[in-house]
N, C-alpha and C positions, 0 to 999 in steps of 0.2 A: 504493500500500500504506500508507502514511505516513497519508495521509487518511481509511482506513476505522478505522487501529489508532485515530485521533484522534476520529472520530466514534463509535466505542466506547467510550471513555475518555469523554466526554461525555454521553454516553445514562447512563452507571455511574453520575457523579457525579450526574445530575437525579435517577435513581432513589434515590441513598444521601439524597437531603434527604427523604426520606418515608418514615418506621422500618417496616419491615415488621411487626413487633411488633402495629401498631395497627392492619393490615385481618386479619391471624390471630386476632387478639383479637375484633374487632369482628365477625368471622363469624360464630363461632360463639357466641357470647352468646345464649341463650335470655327472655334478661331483663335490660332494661336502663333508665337514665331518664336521660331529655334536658332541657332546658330552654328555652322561648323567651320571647324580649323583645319584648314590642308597644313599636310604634313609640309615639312620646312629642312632643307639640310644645312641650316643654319647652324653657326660652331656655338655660340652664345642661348643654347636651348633654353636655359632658364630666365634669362633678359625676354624673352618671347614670350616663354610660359605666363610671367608676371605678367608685362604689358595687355596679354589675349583675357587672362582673368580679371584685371581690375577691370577691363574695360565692356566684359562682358556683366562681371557685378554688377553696371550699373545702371541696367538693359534690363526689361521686362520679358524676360526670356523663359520659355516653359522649361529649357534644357539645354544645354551646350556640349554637343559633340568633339572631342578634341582627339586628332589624327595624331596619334604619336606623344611619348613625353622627352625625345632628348634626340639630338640630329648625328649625324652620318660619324663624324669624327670624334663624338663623346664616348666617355669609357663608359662598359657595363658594369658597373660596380654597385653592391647593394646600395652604398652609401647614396651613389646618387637616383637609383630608384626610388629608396625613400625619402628621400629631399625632393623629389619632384610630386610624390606622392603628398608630402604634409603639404605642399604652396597648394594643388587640387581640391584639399581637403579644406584649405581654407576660404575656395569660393563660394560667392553666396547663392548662385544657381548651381540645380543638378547639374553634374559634369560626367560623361559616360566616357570613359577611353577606346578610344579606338587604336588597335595594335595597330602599327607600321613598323614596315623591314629596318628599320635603322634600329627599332627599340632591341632586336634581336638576332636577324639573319647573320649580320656580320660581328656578331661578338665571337673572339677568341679569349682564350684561355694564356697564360704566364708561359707557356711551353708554344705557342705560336696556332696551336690548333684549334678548331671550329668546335666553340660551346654553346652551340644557337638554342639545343633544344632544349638544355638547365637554364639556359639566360630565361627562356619561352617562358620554363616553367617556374620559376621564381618570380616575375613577372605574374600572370596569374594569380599564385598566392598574394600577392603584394595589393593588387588593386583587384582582384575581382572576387573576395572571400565573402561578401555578402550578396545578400537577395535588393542590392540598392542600389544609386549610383553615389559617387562624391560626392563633395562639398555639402555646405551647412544643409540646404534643402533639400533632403532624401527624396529622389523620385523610383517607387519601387520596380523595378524591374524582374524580367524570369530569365534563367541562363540554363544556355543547352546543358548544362553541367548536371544538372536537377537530374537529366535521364543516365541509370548507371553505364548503359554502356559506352556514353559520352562522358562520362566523369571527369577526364581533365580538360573539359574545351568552354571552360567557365568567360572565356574573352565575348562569346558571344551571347548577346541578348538582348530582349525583345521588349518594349514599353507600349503602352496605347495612351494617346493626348486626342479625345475626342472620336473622330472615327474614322484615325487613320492610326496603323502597327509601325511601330518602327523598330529595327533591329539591330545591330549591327552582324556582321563575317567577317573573320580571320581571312581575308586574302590580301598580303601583303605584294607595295610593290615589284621590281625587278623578277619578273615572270612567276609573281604568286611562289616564290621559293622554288621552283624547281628545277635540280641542279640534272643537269648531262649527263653524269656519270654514270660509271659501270654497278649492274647489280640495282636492289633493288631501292629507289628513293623514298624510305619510309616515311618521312616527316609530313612530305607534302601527299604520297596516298593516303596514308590513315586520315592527314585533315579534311581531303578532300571527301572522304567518305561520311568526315560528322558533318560538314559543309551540306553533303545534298543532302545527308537526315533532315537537317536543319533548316534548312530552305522546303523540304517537302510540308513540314510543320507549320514556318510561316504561312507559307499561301494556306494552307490548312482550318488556320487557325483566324486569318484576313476571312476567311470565306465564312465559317461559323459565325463571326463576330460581326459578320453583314458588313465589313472596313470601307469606306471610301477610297482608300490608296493602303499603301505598303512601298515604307520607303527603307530603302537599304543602303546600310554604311560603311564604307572601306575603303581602305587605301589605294590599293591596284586600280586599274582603267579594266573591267572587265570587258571593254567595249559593247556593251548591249544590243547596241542598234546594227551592229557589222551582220553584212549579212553573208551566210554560209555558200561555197562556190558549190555549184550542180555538181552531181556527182558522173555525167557525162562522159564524152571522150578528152572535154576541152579538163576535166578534173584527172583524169588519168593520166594525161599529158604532163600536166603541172609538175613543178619538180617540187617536193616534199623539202619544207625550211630546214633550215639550218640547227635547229632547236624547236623541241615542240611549244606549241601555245600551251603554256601553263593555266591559262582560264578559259579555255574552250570548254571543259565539260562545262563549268560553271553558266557560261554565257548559254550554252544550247538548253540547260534547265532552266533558269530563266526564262528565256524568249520560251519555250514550250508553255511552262505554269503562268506566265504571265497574260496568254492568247488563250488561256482559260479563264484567265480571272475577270469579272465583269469591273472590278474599279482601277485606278492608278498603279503603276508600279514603279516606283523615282527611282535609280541611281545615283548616291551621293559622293562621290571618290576625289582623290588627291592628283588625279592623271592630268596632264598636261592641260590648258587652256586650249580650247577651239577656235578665239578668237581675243579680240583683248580685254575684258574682261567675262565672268561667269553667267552662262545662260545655260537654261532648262533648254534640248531638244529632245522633243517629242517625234517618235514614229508611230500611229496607235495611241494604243495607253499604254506604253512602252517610252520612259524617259529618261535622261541624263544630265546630270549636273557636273560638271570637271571643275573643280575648282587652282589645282597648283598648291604653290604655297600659301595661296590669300585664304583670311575669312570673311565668310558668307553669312549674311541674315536672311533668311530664308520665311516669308510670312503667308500662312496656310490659312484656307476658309473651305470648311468641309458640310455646309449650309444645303448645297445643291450639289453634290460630286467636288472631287477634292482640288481645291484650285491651286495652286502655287506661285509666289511671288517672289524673285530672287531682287534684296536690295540694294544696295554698293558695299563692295568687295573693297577692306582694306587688307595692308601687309599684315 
C-alpha cells in the first residue's frame, strides 16, 4: 500500500512541473505566432544564443523553436552543453531544441576519433528528460521516446497550439548523417526507422485530432517539393550520384502521407534561402519554409484552414 500511495505522490509531482494553464491555453488558440532559429555556424554560439532569447522574451510568442545550441567549431564538452542548457532554461517563452549536425555529427573524442553517437546521447539526456519544453513557461509536449521500442529518440516531439500538430525530427544537416562507408551505417538506419514510426504517428495523430496543418521541424532541407524522376528509360539511363540522398526515404513519406492528409503540411528547416529573404512555397498543401541562418516569426490563423504568415527574418 505504502508503495502505490508513493508512486502516486510521484506521478502528482512530475505532473505539477508542467502548469496546466499552458496546454488549456495553447488548445484552444485560434491564432497564434511562433518563432524559429536557423541553425548558425557561427564560432561565438552563445553571443547568439543570448541575443535570439532576450529578444524572443520579449515577443508574445506561443513557442520558440531553436535549430541547434552551439556552431561548427565549438567543443563538445559537457561543460558547454550545460551552459547552453541553463541561458534556454532561463527564457521566458517555451523553447523546444531542435538537434542540428554541429550539436553532434562532428564531435570527436581526445584520441582524434568520431564520438557523435555518446555526444547524441548525452545531449538527449541533457535537454530532453522531461514531458516539457525549456525555459520558464512549460509548454507540454509528447516525445517519441514514450514508445519503448523508440526509447532513446526523446529529440523528437510533438505539441498542439490550436488546430495545428507540431513536431519536430532528428534529421540533421550534411546528408541527414549519412556517411559512404563500408558495412553497415547504423546510426543513420536505426534513426531512420524511428523517423518513419514517427512521422506515420504524426499524420496519425493530425488526422484523429481533425488538425488544420502539421508542421515539421528540422535542420536538413528535406526538399519536399522535389519531385521524383520517372522510373523510365530516361531513369535507367541516369547515372546513379555520387553518394546517396540521405533524405529521400524521408521526402517520399512525406509527399505520400501528406497527399493523404486533407489539411496543411509546413516544412520548417535551416537549408539554404531560395531567395533573399524567407518565404513559404507551397505545391498543394505540400509547403516549405528554408530559412538559413536567420530567425523567422512565423504568424498562424487556423479560423478557416490553417493560414501562415512569415514576418521579417533577422540574423
Amino acid at each position: 500500500m505504502r508503495i502505490v500511495r508513493t508512486s502516486l505522490l510521484l506521478a502528482a509531482a512530475l505532473l505539477a512541473t508542467v502548469p496546466a494553464h499552458g496546454k488549456d491555453r495553447n488548445k484552444d488558440a485560434s491564432s497564434h505566432e511562433f518563432a524559429f532559429v536557423g541553425n548558425s555556424a557561427d564560432d561565438d554560439g552563445e553571443a547568439r544564443l543570448k541575443r535570439v532569447l532576450k529578444e524572443t522574451s520579449e515577443k508574445s510568442l506561443a513557442f520558440v523553436v531553436l535549430t541547434g545550441i552551439k556552431g561548427d567549431k565549438e567543443n563538445c564538452g559537457d561543460r558547454l552543453y550545460q551552459k547552453r542548457r541553463d541561458l534556454i532554461d532561463g527564457a521566458r517563452r517555451p523553447v523546444i531544441v531542435s538537434l542540428a549536425g554541429s550539436d553532434w555529427t562532428g564531435c570527436r573524442n581526445s584520441a582524434g576519433r568520431t564520438n557523435a553517437i555518446e555526444r547524441l546521447n548525452r545531449l538527449r539526456e541533457l535537454l530532453y528528460g522531461e514531458p516539457a519544453s525549456l525555459g520558464e513557461d512549460k509548454l507540454p509536449v509528447s516525445r517519441l521516446s514514450s514508445s519503448p521500442r523508440f526509447r532513446s529518440y526523446a529529440e523528437n516531439a510533438h505539441w498542439q497550439v490550436g488546430k495545428v500538430l507540431y513536431a519536430t525530427v532528428n534529421l540533421p544537416a550534411e546528408n541527414n548523417h549519412y556517411l559512404p562507408a563500408a558495412g553497415r551505417n547504423s546510426e543513420y538506419e536505426d534513426r531512420t526507422v524511428a523517423n518513419r514510426f514517427w512521422l506515420n504517428r504524426l499524420f496519425a495523430i493530425a488526422r484523429n485530432e481533425k488538425a488544420e496543418a502539421l508542421v515539421l521541424f528540422a535542420e536538413g532541407d528535406v526538399k519536399p517539393l522535389q519531385q521524383e524522376e520517372a522510373k523510365g528509360l530516361r531513369g535507367l539511363l541516369r547515372r546513379e550520384p555520387a553518394v546517396q540522398d540521405g533524405f529521400e526515404e524521408m521526402r517520399k513519406q512525406i509527399q505520400a502521407r501528406a497527399a493523404r492528409f486533407k489539411g496543411k503540411v509546413l516544412l520548417v528547416d535551416s537549408g539554404a534561402l531560395k531567395g533573399k529573404r524567407p518565404v513559404i512555397t507551397w505545391k498543394g498543401n505540400l509547403g516549405q519554409l528554408s530559412v538559413g541562418e536567420k530567425a523567422v516569426e512565423v504568424k498562424v490563423s487556423s479560423e478557416k484552414g490553417a493560414v501562415f504568415e512569415v514576418g521579417d527574418a533577422k540574423r
